[in-house]
C-alpha positions in Angstrom: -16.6 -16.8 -25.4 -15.1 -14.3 -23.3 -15.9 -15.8 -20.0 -15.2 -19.4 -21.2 -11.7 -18.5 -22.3 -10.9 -16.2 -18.8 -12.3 -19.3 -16.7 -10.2 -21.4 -18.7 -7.5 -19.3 -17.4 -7.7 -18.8 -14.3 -8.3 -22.4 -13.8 -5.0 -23.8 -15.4 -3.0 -20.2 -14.0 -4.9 -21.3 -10.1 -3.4 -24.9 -10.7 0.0 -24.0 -11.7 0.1 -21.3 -8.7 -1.0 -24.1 -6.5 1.6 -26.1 -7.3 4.3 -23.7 -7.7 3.6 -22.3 -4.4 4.0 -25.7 -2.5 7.1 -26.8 -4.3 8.9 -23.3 -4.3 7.7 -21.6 -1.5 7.2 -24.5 1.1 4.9 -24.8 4.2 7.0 -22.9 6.8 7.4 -20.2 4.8 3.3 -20.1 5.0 2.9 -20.6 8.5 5.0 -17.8 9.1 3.6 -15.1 6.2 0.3 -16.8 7.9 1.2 -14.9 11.5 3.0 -12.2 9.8 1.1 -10.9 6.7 -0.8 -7.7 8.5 3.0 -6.3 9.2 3.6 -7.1 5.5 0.4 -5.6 4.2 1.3 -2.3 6.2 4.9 -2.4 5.1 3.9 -3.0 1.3 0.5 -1.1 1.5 2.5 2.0 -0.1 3.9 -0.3 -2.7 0.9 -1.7 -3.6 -1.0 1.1 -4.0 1.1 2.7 -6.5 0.5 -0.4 -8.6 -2.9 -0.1 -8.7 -2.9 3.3 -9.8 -0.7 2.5 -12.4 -2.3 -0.2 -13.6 -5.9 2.0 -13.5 -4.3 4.5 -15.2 -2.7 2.1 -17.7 -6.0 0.6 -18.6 -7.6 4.3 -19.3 -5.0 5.7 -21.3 -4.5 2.4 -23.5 -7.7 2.6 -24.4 -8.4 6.4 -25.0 -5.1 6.1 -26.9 -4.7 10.5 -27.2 -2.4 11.2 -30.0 -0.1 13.6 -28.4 1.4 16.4 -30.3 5.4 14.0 -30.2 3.2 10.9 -31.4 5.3 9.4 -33.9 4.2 6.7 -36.3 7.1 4.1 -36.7 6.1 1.1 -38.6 7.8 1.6 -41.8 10.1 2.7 -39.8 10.8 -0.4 -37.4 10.2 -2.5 -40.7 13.4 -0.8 -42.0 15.5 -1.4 -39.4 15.1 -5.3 -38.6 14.1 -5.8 -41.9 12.5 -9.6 -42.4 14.3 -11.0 -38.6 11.0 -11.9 -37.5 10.2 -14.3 -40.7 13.1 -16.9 -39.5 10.6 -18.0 -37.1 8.3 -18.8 -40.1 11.1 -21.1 -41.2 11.0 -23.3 -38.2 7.3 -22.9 -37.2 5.9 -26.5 -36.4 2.3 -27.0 -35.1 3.7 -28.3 -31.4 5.9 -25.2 -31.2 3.2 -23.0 -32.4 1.1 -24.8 -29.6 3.6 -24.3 -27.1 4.4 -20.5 -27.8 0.6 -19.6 -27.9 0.0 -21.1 -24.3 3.3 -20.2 -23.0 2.3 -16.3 -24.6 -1.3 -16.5 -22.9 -1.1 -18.7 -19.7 3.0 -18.8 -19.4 3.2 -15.1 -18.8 -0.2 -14.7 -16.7 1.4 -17.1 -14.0 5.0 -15.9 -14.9 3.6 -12.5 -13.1 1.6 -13.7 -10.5 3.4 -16.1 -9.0 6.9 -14.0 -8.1 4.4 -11.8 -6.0 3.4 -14.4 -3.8 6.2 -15.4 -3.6 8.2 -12.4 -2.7 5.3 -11.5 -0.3 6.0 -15.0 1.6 9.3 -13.7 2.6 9.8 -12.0 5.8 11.7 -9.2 4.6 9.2 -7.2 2.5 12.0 -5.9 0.3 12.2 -7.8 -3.0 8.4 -8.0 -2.6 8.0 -3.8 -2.6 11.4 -4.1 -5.3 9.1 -6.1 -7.8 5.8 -4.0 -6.7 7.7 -1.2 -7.8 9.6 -2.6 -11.1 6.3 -3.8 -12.5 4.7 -0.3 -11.6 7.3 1.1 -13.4 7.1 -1.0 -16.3 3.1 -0.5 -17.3 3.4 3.4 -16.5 6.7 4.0 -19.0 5.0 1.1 -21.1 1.8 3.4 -21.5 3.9 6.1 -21.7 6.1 5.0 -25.0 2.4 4.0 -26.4 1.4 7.3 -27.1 4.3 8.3 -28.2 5.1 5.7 -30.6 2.5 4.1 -32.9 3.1 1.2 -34.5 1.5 -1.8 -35.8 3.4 -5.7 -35.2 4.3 -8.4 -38.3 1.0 -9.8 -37.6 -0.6 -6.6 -39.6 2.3 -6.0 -42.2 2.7 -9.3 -42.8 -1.2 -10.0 -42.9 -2.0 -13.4 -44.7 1.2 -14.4 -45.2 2.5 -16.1 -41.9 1.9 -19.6 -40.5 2.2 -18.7 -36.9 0.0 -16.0 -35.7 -1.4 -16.3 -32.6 -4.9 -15.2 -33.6 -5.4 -17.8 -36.8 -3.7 -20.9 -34.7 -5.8 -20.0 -31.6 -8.8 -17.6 -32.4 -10.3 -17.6 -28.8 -7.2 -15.9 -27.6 -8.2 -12.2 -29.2 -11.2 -12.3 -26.6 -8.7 -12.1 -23.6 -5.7 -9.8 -25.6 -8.2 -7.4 -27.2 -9.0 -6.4 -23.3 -5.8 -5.5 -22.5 -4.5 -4.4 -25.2 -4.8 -2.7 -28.8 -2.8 -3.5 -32.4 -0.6 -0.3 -32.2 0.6 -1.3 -28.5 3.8 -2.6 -29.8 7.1 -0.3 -29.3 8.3 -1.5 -26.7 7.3 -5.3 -25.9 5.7 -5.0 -22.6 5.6 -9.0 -22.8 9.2 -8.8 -23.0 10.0 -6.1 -20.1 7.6 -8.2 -17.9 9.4 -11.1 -18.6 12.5 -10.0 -18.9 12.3 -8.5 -15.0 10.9 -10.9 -13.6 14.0 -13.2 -14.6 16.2 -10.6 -13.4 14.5 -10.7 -9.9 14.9 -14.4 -10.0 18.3 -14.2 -10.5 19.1 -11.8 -7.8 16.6 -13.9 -5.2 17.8 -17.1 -6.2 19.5 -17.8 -2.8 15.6 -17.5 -1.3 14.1 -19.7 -4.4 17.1 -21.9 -5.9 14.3 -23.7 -7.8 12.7 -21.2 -8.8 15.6 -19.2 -10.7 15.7 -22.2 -13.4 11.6 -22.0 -14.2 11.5 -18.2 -14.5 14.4 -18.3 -17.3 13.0 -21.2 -18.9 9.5 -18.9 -19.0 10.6 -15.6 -18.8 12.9 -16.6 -22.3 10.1 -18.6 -23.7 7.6 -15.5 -23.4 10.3 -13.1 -25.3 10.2 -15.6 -28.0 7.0 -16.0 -28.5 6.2 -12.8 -29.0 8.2 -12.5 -32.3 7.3 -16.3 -33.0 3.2 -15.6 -32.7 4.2 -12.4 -35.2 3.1 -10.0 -32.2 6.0 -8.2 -32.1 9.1 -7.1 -33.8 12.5 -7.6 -32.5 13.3 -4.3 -32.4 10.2 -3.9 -29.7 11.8 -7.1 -27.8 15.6 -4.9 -27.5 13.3 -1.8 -26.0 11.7 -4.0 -23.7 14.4 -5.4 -22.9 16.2 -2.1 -21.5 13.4 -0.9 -20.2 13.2 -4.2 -18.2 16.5 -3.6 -17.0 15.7 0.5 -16.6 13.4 -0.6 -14.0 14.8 -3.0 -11.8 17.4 -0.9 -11.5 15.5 2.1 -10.6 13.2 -0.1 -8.0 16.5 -0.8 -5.9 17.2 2.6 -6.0 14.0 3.8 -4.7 13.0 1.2 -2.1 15.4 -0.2 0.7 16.8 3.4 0.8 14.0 5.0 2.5 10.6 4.6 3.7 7.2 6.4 3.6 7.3 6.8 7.6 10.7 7.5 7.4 9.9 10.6 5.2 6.7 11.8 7.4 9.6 11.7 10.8 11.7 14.2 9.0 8.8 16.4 7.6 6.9 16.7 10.9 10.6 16.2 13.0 9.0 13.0 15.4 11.9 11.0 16.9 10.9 7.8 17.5 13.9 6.9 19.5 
């Protein structure tokens, strides 16, 4: 089941990047990263490491989940403070919205990451492409972070047997791809949401490179917050967190990358003027 439902993804993700790509990114913009992209590659290479440590490192520690001596257990909690917010959604729950919010919550947000990348990466100025590298680093490694130091389980297991739109009961194959990623207590904050959330700011910011573009990613980047409290995944309270932890690192990626580079630093250690 597992391979059926991650070919099932990658196909309809690969189709919707296909045609992102040629109406948002354009052909001359591919001839040039075409000529250019070793240049880019060495400029982002840094960048791009760092993510994939991360993202190794992510993967590990989500799964060893070590209680640390700070680990706080929140539930109860979390429940107290939002009390029954995420229920409303119960009240307007329909089987098409339900429909939508599971495929925008499993294929929406796959794409909703991928394609920014590319597209970043197809600009000639590596900037917002290293930016977003960066910001997304930033994200999973805080994300993992709050993890262990906050356990907490979603509405999905409080609420269990008593809601109409959980992603699980409406669309049962999903678990196969979530449950790799990702484990119940993985909740405070919404890494769905931060995700999201920053790749709508970046859109925003770059919308003078992708006009088009800006409108999709808000239209994706809100459906994706909501349909983490709609599918009963999260709590609202875990959407505000990820929501200024989105904003936590965007800001910290602009203050860490345009301002200095990694050759930069090696000419002041070693004192080489390339002049």
């Amino acid at each position: 089941m597992l391979t059926e439902v991650l070919t099932n993804l990658v196909i309809v993700v690969a189709v919707l990047l296909l045609l992102s790509i040629a109406l948002f990114v354009g052909r001359e913009r591919l001839e040039t990263t075409r000529t250019e992209w070793r240049a880019r590659v060495r400029t982002s290479g840094p960048t791009i490491l760092v993510l994939l440590v991360v993202l190794v490192f992510n993967r590990i520690m989500r799964w060893e989940q070590p209680e640390l001596s700070l680990t706080t257990h929140m539930t109860s909690t979390i429940r107290s403070i939002e009390g029954d917010f995420v229920l409303i959604f119960q009240e307007i729950a329909t089987p098409e919205l339900t429909e939508y919010f599971s495929f925008i919550y499993v294929y929406g947000y796959t794409f909703l990451l991928i394609f920014p990348a590319i597209a970043y990466f197809a600009l000639s100025d590596t900037k917002a492409f290293r930016r977003l590298m960066t910001a997304y680093a930033l994200n999973y490694a805080l994300g993992v972070v709050l993890y262990m130091l906050v356990i907490a389980y979603g509405p999905r297991n409080v609420f269990a047997g008593e809601l109409a739109t959980v992603l699980y009961d409406h669309s049962p194959e999903y678990q196969y791809v979530t449950r790799e990623v990702n484990q119940n207590t993985n909740v405070f904050p919404s890494l769905h949401t931060s995700l999201s959330a920053t790749v709508g700011v970046f859109a925003f910011i770059t919308r003078s490179s992708y006009p088009k573009w800006f409108p999709v990613a808000l239209v994706l980047s809100t459906s994706v917050i909501i349909s983490t409290m709609y599918l009963a995944i999260h709590w609202a309270v875990d959407v505000v967190a990820g929501l200024a932890l989105a904003a936590f690192c965007v800001y910290v990626s602009y203050q860490l990358v345009g301002r200095w580079s990694l050759s930069d630093l090696y000419d002041r250690v070693t004192g080489t003027d390339r002049r």
